[in-house]
C-alpha positions in Angstrom: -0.1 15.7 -21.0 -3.5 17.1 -21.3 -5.2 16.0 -17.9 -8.5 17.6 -18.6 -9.8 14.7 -20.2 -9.2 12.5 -16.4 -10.9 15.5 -14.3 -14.1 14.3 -12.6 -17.4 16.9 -13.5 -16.9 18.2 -10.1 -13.3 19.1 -10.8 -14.2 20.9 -13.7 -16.7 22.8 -11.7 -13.9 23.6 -9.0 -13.0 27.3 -9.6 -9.9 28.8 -7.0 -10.7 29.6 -3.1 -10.7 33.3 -4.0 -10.7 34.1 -0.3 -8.1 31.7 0.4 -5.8 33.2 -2.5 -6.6 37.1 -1.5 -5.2 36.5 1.6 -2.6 33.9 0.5 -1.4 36.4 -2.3 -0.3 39.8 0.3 1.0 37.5 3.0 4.0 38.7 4.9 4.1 41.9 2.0 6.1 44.1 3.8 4.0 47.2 4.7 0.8 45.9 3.7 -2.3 46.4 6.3 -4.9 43.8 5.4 -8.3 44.4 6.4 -9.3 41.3 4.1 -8.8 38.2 6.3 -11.3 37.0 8.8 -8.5 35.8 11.3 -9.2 35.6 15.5 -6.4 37.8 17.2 -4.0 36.1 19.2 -5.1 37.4 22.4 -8.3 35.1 21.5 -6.4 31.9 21.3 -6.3 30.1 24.7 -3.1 28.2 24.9 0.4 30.3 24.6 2.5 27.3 24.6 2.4 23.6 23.7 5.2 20.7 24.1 5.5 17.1 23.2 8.2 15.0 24.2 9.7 12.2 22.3 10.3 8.6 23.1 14.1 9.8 23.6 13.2 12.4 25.7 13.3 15.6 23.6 10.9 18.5 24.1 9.3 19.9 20.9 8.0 23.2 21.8 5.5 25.4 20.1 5.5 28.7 21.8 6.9 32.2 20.5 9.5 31.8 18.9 8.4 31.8 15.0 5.1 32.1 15.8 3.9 28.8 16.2 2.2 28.7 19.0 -0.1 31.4 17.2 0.2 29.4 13.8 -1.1 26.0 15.4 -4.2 27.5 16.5 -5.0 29.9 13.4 -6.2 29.1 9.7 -3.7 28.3 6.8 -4.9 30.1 4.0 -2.1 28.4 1.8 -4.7 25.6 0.0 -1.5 23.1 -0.3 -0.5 23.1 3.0 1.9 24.5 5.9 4.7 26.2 4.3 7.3 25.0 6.5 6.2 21.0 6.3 5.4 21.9 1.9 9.1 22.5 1.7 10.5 20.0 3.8 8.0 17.8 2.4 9.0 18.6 -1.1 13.1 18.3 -0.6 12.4 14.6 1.0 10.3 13.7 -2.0 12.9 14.6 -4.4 15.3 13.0 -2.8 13.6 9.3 -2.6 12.0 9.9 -5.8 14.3 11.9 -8.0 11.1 13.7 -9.3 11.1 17.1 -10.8 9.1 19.2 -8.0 7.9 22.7 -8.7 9.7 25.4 -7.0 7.0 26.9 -4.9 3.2 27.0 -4.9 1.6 28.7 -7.5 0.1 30.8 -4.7 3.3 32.4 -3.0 3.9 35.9 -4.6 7.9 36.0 -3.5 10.2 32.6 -3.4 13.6 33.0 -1.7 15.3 30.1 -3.5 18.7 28.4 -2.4 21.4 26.9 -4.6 20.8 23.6 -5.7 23.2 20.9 -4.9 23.6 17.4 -6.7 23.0 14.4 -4.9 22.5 10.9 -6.1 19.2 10.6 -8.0 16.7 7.8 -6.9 16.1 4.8 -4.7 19.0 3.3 -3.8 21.1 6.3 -4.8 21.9 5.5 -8.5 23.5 8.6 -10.1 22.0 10.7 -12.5 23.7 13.7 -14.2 20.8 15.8 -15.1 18.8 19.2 -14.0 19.0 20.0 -10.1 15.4 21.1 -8.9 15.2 23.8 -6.2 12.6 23.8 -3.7 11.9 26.9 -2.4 12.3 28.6 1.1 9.4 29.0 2.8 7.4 31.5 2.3 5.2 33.5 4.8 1.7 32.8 4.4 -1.3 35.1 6.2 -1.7 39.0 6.0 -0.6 41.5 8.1 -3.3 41.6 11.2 -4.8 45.2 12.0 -4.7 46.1 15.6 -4.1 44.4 19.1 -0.6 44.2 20.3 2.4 44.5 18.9 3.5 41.0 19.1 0.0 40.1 17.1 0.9 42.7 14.2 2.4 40.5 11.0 0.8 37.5 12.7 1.1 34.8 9.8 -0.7 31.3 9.3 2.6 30.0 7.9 6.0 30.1 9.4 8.0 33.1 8.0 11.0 32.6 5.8 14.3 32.5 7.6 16.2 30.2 9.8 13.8 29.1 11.6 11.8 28.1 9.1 11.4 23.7 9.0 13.5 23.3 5.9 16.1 20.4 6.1 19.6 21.7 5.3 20.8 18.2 5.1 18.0 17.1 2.4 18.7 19.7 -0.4 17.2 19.0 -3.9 18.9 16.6 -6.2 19.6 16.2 -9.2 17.1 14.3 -11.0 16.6 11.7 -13.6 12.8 12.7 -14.1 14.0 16.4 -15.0 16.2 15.2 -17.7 14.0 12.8 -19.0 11.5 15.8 -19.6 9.0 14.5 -16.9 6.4 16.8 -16.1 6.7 19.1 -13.1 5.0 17.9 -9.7 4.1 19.0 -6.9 2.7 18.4 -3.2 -0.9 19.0 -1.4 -1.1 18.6 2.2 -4.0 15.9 3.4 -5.9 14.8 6.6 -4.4 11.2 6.7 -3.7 9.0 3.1 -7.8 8.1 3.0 -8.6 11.9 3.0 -5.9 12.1 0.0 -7.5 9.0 -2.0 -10.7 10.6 -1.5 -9.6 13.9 -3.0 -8.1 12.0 -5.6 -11.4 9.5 -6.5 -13.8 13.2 -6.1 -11.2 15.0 -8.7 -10.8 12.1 -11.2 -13.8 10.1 -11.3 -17.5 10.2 -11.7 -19.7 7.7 -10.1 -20.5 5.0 -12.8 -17.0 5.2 -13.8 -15.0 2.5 -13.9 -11.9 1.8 -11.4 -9.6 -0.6 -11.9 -7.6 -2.5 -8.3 -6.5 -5.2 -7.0 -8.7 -8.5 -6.7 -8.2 -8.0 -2.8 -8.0 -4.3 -1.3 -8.3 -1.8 1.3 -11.4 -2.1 2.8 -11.8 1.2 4.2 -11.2 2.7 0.8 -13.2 0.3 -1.3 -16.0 0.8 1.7 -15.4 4.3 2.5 -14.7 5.5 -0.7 -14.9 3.8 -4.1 -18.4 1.7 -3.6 -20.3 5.6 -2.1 -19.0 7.1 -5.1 -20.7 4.6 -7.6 -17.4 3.1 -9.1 -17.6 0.0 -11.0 -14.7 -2.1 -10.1 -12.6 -4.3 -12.8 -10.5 -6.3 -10.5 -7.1 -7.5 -11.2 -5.5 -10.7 -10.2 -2.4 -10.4 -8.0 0.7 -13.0 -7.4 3.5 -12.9 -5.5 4.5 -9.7 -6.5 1.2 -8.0 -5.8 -0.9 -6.8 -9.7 -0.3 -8.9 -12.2 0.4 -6.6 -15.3 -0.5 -9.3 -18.3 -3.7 -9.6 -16.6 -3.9 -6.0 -16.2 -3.5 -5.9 -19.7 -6.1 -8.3 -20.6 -9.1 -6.8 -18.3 -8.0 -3.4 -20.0 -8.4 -5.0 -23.5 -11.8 -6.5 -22.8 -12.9 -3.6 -21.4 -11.9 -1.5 -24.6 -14.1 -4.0 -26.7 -16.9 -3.8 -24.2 -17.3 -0.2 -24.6 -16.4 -0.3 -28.1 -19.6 -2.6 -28.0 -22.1 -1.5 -26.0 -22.5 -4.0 -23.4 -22.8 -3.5 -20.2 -22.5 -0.5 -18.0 -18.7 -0.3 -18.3 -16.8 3.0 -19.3 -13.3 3.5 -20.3 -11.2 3.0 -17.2 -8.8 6.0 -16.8 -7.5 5.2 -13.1 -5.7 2.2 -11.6 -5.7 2.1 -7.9 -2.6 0.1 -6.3 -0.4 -0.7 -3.2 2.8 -1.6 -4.3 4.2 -2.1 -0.7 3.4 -4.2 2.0 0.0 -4.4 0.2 -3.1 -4.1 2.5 -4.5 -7.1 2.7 -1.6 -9.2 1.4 1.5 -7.8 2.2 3.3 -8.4 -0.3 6.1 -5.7 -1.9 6.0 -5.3 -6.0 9.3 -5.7 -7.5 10.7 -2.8 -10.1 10.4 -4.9 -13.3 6.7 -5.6 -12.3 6.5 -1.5 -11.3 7.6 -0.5 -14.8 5.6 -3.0 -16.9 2.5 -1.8 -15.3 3.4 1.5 -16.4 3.8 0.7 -19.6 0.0 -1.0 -19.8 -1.2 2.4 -18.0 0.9 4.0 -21.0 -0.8 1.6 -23.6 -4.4 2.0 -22.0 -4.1 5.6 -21.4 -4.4 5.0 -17.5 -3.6 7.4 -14.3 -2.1 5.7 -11.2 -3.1 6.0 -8.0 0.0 5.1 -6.1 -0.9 4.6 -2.3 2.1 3.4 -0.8 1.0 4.0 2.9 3.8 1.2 4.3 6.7 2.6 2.3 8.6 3.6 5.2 8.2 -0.1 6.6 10.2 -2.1 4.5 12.6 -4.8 6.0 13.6 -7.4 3.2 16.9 -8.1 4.9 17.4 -11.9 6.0 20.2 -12.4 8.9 22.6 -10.1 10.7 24.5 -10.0 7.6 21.9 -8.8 5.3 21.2 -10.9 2.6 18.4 -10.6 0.6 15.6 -12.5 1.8 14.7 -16.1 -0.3 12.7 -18.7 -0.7 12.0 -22.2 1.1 9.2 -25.1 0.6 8.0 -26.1 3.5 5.0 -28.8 4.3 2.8 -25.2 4.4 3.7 -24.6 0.7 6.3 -22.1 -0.5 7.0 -19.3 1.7 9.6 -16.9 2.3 12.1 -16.9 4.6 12.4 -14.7 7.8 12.9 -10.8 7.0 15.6 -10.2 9.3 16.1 -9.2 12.8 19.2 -6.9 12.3 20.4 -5.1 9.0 17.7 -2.5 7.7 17.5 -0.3 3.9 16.7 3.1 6.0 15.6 5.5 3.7 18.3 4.8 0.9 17.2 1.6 0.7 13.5 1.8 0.3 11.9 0.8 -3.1 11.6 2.4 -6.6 8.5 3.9 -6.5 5.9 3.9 -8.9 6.7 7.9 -8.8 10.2 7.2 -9.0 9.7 5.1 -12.6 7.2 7.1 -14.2 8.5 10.1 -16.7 5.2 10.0 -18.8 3.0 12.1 -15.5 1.0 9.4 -15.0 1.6 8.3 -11.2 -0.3 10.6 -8.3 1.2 9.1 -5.3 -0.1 9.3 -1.6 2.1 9.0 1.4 1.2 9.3 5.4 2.9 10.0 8.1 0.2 7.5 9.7 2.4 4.7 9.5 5.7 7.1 10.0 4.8 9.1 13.1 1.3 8.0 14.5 -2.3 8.0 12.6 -3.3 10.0 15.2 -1.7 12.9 13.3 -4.2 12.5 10.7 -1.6 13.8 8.0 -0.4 12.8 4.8 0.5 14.2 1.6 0.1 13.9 -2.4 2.3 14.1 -4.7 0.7 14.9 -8.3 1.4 16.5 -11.7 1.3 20.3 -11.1 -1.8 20.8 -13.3 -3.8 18.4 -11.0 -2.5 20.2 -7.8 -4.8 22.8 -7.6 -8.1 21.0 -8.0 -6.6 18.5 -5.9 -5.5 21.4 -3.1 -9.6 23.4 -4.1 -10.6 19.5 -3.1 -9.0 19.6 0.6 -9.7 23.3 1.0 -13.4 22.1 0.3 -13.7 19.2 2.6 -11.9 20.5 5.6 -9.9 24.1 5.1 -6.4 21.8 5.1 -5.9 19.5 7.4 -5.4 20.3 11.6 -3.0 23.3 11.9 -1.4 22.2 15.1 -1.0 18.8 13.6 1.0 20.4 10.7 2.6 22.9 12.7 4.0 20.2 15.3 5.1 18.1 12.8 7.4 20.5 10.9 9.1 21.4 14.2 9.5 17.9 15.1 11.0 17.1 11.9 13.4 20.2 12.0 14.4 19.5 15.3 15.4 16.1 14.3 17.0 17.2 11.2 17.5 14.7 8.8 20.3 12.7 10.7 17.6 12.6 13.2 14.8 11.9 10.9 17.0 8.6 9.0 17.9 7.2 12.3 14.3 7.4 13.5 13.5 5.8 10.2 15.9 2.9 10.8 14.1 2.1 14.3 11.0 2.3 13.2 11.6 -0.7 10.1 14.2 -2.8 13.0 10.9 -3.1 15.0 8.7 -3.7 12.5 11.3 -6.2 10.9 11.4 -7.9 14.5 7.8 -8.5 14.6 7.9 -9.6 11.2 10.5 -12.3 12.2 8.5 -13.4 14.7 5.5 -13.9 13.6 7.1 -15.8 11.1 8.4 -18.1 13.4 5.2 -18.5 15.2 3.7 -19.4 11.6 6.1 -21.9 11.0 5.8 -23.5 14.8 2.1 -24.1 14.6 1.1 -23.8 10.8 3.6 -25.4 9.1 1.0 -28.2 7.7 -2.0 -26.0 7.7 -1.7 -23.1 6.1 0.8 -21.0 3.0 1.8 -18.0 3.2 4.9 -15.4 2.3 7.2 -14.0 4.8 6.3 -10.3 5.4 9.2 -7.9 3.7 6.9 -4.6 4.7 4.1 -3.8 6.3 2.2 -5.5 9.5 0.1 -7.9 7.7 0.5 -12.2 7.1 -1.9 -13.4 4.2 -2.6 -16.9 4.9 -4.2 -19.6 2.9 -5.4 -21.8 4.8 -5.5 -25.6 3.5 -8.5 -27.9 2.9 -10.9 -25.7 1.6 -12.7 -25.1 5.1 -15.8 -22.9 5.2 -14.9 -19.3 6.0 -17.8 -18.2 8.2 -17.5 -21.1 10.1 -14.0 -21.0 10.6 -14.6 -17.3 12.3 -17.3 -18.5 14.3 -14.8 -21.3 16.0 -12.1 -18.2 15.7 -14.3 -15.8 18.1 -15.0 -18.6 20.2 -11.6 -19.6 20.7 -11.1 -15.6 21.3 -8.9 -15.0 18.3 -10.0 -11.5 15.6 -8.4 -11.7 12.3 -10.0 -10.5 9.4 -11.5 -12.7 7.1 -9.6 -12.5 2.9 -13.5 -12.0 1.7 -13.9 -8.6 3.6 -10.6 -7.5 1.3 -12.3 -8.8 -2.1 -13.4 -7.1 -4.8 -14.9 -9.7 -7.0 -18.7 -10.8 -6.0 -19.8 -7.1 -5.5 -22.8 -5.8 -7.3 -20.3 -3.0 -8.4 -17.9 -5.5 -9.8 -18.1 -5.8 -13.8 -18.1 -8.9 -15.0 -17.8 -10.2 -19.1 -19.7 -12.2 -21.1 -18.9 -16.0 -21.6 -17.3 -15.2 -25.3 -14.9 -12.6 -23.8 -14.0 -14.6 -20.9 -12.9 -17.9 -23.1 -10.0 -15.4 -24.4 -8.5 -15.3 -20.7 -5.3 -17.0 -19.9 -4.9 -19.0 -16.1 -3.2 -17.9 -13.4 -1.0 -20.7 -11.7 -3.0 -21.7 -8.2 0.1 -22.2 -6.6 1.1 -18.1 -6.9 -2.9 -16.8 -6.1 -4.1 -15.4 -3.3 -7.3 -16.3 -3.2 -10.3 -16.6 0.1 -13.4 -18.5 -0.5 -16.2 -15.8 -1.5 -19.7 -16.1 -1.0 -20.2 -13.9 -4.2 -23.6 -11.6 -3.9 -25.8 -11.7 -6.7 -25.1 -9.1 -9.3 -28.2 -6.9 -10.5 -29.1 -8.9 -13.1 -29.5 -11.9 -10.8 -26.5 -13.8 -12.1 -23.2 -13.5 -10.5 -20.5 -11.1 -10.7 -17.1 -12.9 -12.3 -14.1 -11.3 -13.8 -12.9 -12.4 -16.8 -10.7 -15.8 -16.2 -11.0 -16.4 -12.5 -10.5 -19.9 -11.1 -12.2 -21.5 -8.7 -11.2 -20.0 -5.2 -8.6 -22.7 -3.9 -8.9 -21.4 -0.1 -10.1 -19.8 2.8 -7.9 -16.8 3.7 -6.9 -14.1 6.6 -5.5 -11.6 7.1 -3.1 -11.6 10.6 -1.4 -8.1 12.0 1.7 -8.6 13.6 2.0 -5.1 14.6 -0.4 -4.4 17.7 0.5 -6.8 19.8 3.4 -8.4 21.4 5.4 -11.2 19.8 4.0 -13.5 22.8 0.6 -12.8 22.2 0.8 -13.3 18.1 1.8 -16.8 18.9 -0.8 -17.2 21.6 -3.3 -16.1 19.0 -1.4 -18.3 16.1 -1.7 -21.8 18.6 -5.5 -20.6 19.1 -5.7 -20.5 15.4 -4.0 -23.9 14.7 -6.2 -25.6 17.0 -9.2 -24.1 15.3 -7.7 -25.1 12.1 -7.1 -28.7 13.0 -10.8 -28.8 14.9 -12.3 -28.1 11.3 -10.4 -29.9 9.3 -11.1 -33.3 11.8 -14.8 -32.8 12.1 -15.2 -32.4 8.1 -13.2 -35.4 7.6 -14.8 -37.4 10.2 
């Protein structure tokens, strides 16, 4: 695929870190002096040592051995990332996703490569007999430093290749479906946090005006932070109980074509669709494979990238009971709703999902992962995962905005996760979903205890987040004002919304009489008090209803099972308090 019709003027304008590359190129060259690099001695750097310990009591040092006490403090000149995490990164990605990753930056001059070996391709380990990929060993990464001591000389900003390098002998590549399918090559970029990656991504493949296509309720931080500063013009998408509704993907996508075919309006082609296929943020909920792989197929017929952000990946619990069944369905007096994600089995990193990555063979998908739901968003480090041609305007990006993100940060990481190896690392996954799958439960429970008659919603299968409608229509800003009083925060469905925005496109009355309904009893839908759109009238998408509730969104995940149903009776009684007053 020819991706230089997606890149953003400001990619096009992005030439290589020349600096970054001199270096990058003669790293760890045997015999070479390099008088090119701008690097602090080590006898400058103030801390010798650093160590964490983990919940389970292990140390993770960063001291002399390898280097890395050295490497935490000093620049990475690689513009992807930290060698050692890159690789580890890379094998972990291929084995989730089955995608064909490239061998080694395009930067590293030497690659010491390993055998392959053939593992079961894909989510959920399907087989696939088809071309093993090999990830590289790492590969070292700074020049050869000129003077001081001789423990200084050959100082590195990348670990150097050998056994001690944070490559996971359990994860080796496997083979993959995507390779034999002839899907293009990918490869990984290192990122401060998954907002600093869907950044890079909006800067490299958009230009403001443009037009960018998401869910009819979003991350805020992103449509705040990122899509509304860059001057996007939305096209929202409605979303069910499987998160974006492809048909009606398919229909905005038509009438924009015959918009810009037109004329009208300030609309341009769309060329990226911006999704969270699990646990979504605001609504939680976790998009089936069938509804993964007819979206891809619009994107395929509308000539649409993906922005995959799939933040709450690793926090997916849709296991009912000790014995594991797959969670169902129940009608209750609140409506339909799911019943409880369970409190014992969970999927572990075989089971997770089929990725949008995972499905797509065309090259369309750029994914973005972080560990800030994994290890801690204090970290401030996640990763995407793109078509190789994309990679290095995507890596020139980062290198722009902040030099790669926080070398101790990276450096701490990749010893953590070779000291856990990947035994380690699955049964720190498997904790990490039984808690979350706990608080799940419970919150469910709470739910059904005190909002039984007042409220609809869906179980939680991922995430930390409940999506509740509530019932009778109340008044959102007034609800909140009885909420804070009552000393309860949630976060109002409105805040989420992407329809009622000055930056939202809307379509003319002819246009919007071709648009089939959506069913109110699937939507997800908070009462909006829609803004007035430039032209003074407002801002509707194509086909939507009349809101049918007030919505919030409730976290689970930051406070204790005790207090979530504290906050849930506070709620009800609120709830109740409205409801009586209107009616009386």
């Amino acid at each position: 695929m020819d991706y230089s019709r997606f890149l953003s003027a400001e990619a096009k304008r992005f030439t290589n870190a020349s600096l970054a590359g001199l270096v990058h190129r003669f790293a760890g060259v045997d015999g070479v002096i390099s008088l090119a690099a701008g690097l602090p001695p080590a006898e400058a750097f103030p801390v010798t040592e650093l160590t964490a310990r983990t919940a389970d009591g292990q140390d993770v040092t960063l001291g002399s051995e390898g280097r890395q006490a050295y490497l935490a403090q000093q620049y990475n000149f690689n513009p992807q990332g930290y060698d050692p995490l890159l690789n580890w990164l890379r094998n972990l990605t291929v084995k989730l996703h089955g995608v064909n990753i490239a061998n080694a930056s395009a930067q590293s001059p030497k690659v010491a490569k390993k055998e392959p070996v053939a593992l079961a391709g894909g989510p959920g380990g399907d087989t696939a007999a088809a071309v093993a990929v090999t990830a590289a060993a790492p590969v070292r990464a700074e020049a050869v430093a000129v003077g001081g001591t001789n423990n200084d000389r050959g100082a590195t900003a990348a670990a150097p290749a050998g056994p001690n390098a944070a490559e996971p002998a359990a994860v080796s590549v496997a083979a993959t479906t995507q390779a034999a399918l002839g899907a293009p090559v990918r490869d990984l970029v290192l990122t401060s946090g998954a907002i600093h990656a869907i950044f890079a991504i909006i800067s490299c493949l958009t230009d403001p005006g443009d037009t960018l296509v998401v869910d009819e309720y979003t991350y805020t931080h992103a449509l705040e932070c990122v899509f509304l500063p860059r001057g996007l013009r939305l096209l929202p998408v409605r979303g069910d109980r499987e998160g974006l509704d492809p048909e009606d993907l398919d229909l905005q996508l038509q009438l924009a074509t015959a918009e810009v075919a037109a004329g009208r309006g300030a609309c341009r082609r769309p060329r990226l669709l911006y999704t969270i296929p699990t646990g979504h943020n605001p609504t939680g909920v976790v998009m089936g494979e069938d509804r993964k792989r007819r979206i891809l197929e619009v994107c395929e017929t509308h000539d649409l990238l993906v922005l995959e952000d799939d933040a709450y990946y690793w926090l997916y619990y849709p296991y009912e009971g000790e014995s594991g069944g797959t969670a169902g369905e129940e009608e209750g007096r609140g409506g339909i709703t799911s019943s409880a994600p369970g409190r014992g089995r969970v999927p572990g990193l075989e089971g997770l999902p089929a990725s949008l990555l995972h499905l797509d063979t065309r090259g369309r998908v750029i994914r973005v992962d972080t560990f800030s739901k994994l290890l801690g968003p204090g970290y401030r480090l996640g990763w995407i995962t793109a078509p190789r041609p994309l990679v290095a305007k995507l890596a020139n990006w980062v290198q722009a905005s902040t030099v790669g993100p926080c070398s101790v940060t990276q450096v701490l990481v990749a010893k953590l996760l070779q000291q856990w190896g990947m035994d380690g690392f699955k049964a720190y996954v498997r904790k990490l979903q039984a808690l979350y799958a706990s608080r799940a439960a419970s919150a469910h429970a709470a739910a059904l205890a005190h909002l039984g008659d007042l409220a609809e919603w869906q179980a939680p299968q991922a995430g930390m987040f409940m999506w509740i409608q509530i019932a009778g229509n109340l008044d959102e800003s007034t609800l909140l004002d009885e909420l804070v009083a009552a000393k309860v925060v949630v976060v109002p469905g409105s805040m989420f919304a992407t329809r009622g925005l000055q930056a939202t496109l809307n379509w003319s009355a002819k246009l919007t009489s071709t648009s089939t309904s959506t069913s109110t009893s699937t939507r997800m839908q908070p009462q909006q008090k829609h803004q007035q759109g430039e032209q003074g009238t407002t801002q509707e998408t194509a086909g939507l209803a009349s809101p049918i509730s007030c919505c919030l969104r409730l976290s689970f995940a930051g406070c204790s099972p005790q207090d979530f149903e504290e906050g849930i009776m506070r709620l009800a009684r609120v709830i109740r308090a409205a409801l009586h007053a209107r009616s009386g």
